[in-house]
C-alpha positions, 0 to 999 in steps of 0.5 A, spaced: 461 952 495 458 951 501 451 948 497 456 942 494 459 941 502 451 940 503 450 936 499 456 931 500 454 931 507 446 930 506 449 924 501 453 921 506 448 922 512 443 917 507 448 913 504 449 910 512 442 911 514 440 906 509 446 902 511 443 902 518 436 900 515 438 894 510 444 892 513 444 893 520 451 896 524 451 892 530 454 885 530 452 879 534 457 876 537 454 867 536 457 862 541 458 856 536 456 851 540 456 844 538 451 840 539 451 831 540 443 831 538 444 835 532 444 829 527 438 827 532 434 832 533 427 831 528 426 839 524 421 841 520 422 847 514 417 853 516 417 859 511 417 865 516 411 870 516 410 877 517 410 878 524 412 871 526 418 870 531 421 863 533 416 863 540 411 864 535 411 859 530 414 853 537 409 856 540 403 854 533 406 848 532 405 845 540 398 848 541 401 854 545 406 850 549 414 850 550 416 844 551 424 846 553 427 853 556 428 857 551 435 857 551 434 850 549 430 852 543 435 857 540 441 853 541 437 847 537 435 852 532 442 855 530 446 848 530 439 847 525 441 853 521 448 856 523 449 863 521 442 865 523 440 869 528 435 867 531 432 874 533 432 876 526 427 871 523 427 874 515 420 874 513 418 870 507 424 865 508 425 858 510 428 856 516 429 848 520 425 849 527 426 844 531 421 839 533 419 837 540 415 831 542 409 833 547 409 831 554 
């Protein structure tokens, strides 16, 4: 009997340990903001590689430079993909990263 409780408890154990890996059990809580240059705000769709972060690729498209704060950024970055986080970037997907002019 206590090989079965064992076993059922070693289950469950990975059962919520591969949840927590694919899933994740912290819910980030999103601001919807609106935002009135939406409609305006130029885009370009990116696939998202290995290692790549929304700094990253910004930083990649403008030769290094930010051109906004980065809370501007983000906040463009999710009104161009709602219900994304912009701190979990998926590998291999594509996502719309705002375009800035150059100063």
């Amino acid at each position: 009997m206590k090989k079965v409780v064992t076993l059922l408890i070693f289950i469950a154990i990975c059962a919520i340990a591969y949840h927590d890996v694919t899933d994740g059990t912290i819910h980030t809580i999103r601001a919807e903001k609106t935002n009135k240059r939406t409609n305006e705000l130029p885009y370009r769709e990116i696939t998202v590689q290995r290692g790549d972060t929304l700094l990253s690729i910004i930083e990649r498209e403008m030769n290094g430079k930010l051109p906004v704060p980065i809370d501007q950024l983000i906040t463009d970055f999710q009104a161009l993909n709602p219900h994304v986080n912009a701190h979990s970037l998926q590998a291999g997907k594509t996502y719309r990263i705002p375009l800035y002019k150059q100063k």
